[in-house]
C-alpha positions as protocol buffer text, in pm:
chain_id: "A"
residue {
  index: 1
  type: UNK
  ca { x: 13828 y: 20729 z: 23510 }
}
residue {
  index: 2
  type: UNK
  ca { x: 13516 y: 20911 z: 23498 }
}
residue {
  index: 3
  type: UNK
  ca { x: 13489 y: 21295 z: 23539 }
}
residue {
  index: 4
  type: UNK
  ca { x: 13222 y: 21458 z: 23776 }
}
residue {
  index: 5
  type: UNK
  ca { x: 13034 y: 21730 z: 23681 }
}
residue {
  index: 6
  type: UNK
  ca { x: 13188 y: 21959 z: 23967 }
}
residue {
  index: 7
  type: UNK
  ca { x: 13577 y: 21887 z: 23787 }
}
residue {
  index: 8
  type: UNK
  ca { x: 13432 y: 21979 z: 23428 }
}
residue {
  index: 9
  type: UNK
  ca { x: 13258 y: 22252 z: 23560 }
}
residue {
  index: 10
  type: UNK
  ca { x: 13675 y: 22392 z: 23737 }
}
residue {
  index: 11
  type: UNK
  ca { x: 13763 y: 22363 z: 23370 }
}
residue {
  index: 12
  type: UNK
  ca { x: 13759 y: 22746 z: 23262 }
}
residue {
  index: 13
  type: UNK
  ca { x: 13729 y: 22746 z: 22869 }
}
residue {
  index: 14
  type: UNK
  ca { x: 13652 y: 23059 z: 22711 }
}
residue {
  index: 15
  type: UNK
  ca { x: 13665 y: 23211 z: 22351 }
}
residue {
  index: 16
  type: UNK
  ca { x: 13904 y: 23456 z: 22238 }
}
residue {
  index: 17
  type: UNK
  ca { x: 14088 y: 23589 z: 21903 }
}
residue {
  index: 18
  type: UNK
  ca { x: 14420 y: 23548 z: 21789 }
}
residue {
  index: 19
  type: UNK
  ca { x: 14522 y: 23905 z: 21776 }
}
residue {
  index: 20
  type: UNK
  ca { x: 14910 y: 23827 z: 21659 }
}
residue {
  index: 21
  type: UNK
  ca { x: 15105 y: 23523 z: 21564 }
}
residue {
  index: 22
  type: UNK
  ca { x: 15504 y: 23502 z: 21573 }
}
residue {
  index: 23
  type: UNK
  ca { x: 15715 y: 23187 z: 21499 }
}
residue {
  index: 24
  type: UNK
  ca { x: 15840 y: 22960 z: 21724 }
}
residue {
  index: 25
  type: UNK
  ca { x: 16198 y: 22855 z: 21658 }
}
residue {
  index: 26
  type: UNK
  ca { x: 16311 y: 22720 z: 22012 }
}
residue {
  index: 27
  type: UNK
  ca { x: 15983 y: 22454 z: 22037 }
}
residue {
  index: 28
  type: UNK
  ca { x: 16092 y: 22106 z: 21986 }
}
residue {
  index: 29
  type: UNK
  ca { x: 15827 y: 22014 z: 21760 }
}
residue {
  index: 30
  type: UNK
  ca { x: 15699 y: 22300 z: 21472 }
}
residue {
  index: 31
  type: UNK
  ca { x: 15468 y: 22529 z: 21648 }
}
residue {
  index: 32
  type: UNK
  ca { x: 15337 y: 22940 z: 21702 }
}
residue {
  index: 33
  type: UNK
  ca { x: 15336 y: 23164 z: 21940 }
}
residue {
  index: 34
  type: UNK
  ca { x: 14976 y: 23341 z: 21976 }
}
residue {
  index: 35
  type: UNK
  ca { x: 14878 y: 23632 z: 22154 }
}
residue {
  index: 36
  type: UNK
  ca { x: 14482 y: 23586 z: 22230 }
}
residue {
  index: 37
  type: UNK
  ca { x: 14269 y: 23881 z: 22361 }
}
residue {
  index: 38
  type: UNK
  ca { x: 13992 y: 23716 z: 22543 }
}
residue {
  index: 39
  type: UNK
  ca { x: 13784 y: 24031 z: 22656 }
}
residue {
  index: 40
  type: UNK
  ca { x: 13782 y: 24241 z: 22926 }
}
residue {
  index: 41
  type: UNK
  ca { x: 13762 y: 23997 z: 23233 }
}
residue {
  index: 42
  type: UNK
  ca { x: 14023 y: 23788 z: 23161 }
}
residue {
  index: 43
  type: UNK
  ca { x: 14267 y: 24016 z: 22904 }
}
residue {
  index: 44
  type: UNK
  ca { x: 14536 y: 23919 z: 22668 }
}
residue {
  index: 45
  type: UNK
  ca { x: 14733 y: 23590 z: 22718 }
}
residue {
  index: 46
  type: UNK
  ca { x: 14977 y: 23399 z: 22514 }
}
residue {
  index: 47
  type: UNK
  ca { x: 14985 y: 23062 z: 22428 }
}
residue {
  index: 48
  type: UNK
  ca { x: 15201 y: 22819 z: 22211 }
}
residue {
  index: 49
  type: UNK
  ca { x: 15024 y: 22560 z: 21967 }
}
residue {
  index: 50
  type: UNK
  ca { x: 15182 y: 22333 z: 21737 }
}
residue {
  index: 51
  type: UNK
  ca { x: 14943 y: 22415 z: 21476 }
}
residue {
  index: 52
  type: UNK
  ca { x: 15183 y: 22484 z: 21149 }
}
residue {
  index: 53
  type: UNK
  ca { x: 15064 y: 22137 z: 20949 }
}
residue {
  index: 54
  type: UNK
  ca { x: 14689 y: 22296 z: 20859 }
}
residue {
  index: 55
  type: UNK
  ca { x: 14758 y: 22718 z: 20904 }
}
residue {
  index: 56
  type: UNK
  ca { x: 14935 y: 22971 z: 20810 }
}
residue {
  index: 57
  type: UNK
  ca { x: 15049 y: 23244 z: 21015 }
}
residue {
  index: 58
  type: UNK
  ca { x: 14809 y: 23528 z: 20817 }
}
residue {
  index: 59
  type: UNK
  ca { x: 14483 y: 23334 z: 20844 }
}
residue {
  index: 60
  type: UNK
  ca { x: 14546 y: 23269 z: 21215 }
}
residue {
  index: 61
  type: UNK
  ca { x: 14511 y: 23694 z: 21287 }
}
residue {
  index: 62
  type: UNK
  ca { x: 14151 y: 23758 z: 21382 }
}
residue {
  index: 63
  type: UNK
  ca { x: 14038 y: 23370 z: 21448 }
}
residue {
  index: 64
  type: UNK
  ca { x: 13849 y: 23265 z: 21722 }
}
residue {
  index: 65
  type: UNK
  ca { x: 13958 y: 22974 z: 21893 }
}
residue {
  index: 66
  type: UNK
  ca { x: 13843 y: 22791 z: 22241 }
}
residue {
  index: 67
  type: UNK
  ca { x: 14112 y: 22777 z: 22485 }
}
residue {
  index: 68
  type: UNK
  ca { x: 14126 y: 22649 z: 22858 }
}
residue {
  index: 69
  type: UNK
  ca { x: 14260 y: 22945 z: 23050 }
}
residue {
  index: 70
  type: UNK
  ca { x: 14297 y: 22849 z: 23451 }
}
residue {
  index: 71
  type: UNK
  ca { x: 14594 y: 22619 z: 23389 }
}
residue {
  index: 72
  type: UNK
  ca { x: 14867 y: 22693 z: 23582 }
}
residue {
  index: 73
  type: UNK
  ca { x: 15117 y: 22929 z: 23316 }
}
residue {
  index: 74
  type: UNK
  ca { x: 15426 y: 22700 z: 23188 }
}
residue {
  index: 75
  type: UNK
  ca { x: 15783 y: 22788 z: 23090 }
}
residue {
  index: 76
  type: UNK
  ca { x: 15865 y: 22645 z: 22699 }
}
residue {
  index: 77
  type: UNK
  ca { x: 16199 y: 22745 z: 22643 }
}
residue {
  index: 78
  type: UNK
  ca { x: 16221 y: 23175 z: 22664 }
}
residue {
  index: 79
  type: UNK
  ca { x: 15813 y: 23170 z: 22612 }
}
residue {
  index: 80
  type: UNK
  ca { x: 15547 y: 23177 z: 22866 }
}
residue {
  index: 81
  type: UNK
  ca { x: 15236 y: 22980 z: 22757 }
}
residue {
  index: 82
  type: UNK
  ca { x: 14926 y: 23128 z: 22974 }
}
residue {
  index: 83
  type: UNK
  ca { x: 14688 y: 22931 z: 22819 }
}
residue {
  index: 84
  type: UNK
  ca { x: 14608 y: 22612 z: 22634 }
}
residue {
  index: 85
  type: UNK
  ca { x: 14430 y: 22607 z: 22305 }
}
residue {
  index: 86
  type: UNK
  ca { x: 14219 y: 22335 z: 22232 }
}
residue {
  index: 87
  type: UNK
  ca { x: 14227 y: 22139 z: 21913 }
}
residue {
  index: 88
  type: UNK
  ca { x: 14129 y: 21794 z: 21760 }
}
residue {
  index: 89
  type: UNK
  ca { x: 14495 y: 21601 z: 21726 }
}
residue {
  index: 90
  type: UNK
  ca { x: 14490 y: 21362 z: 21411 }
}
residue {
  index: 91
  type: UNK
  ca { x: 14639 y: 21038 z: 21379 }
}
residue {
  index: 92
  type: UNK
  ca { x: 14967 y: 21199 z: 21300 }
}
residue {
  index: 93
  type: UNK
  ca { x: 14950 y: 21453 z: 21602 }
}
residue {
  index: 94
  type: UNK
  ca { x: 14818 y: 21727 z: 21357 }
}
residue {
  index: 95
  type: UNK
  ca { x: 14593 y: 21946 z: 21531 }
}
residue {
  index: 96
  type: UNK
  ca { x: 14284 y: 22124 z: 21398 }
}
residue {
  index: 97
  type: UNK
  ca { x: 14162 y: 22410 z: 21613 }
}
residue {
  index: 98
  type: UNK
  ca { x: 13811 y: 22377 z: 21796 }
}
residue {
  index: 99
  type: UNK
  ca { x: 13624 y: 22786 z: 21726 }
}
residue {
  index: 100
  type: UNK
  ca { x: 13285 y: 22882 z: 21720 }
}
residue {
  index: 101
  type: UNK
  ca { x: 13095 y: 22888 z: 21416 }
}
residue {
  index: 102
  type: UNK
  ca { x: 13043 y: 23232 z: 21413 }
}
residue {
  index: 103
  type: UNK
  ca { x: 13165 y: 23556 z: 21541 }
}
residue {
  index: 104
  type: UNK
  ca { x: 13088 y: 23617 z: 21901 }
}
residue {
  index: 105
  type: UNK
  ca { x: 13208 y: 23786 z: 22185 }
}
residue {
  index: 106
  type: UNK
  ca { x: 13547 y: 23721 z: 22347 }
}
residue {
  index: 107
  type: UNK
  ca { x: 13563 y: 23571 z: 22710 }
}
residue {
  index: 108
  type: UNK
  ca { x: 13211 y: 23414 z: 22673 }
}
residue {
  index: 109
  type: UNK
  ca { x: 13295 y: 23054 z: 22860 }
}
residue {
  index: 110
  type: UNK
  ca { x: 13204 y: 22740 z: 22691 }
}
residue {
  index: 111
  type: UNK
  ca { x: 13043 y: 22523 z: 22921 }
}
């Protein structure tokens, strides 16, 4: 089914750094818990990603990612996931994170 440009345009995806990065033991499959700060208008949110195949915990502090942040939050175990990162998911579900090439500010929308 086709999307129209008014339902891509509801999709709120913004950039914003990974400012801290804990395991995730509960998750079913291998995965992180972020903390994200994207900027002023929108704050700090957390999000899970199962992310663990391509990076390590230390060279996921201070990276940009693009995340979709006006889904509704959802419950994963005792964690609260407030936003969804986005990623490219390989043939075997590996994801690789979608960022910006370079530096910019945080909460800038991607449109």
């Amino acid at each position: 089914m086709d999307l129209t440009w008014n339902e891509f345009e509801r999709t709120d995806m913004r950039v914003g750094t990974i400012i801290e990065v804990n395991d995730f033991p509960e998750a079913r499959k291998p995965a992180y818990q972020l903390t994200i700060d994207f900027g002023a208008e929108i704050g700090i949110r957390k999000s899970s990603a199962q992310i663990t195949t391509h990076y390590k915990k230390e060279n996921l502090v201070n990276r940009q990612v693009i995340s979709v942040v006006n889904f509704p939050r959802k419950q994963i175990g005792k964690f609260m996931s407030e936003c969804l990162v986005l990623g490219a998911i390989g043939k075997e579900g590996d994801v690789i994170l979608l960022a910006p090439d370079f530096k910019i500010e945080n909460g800038l929308r991607i449109g």
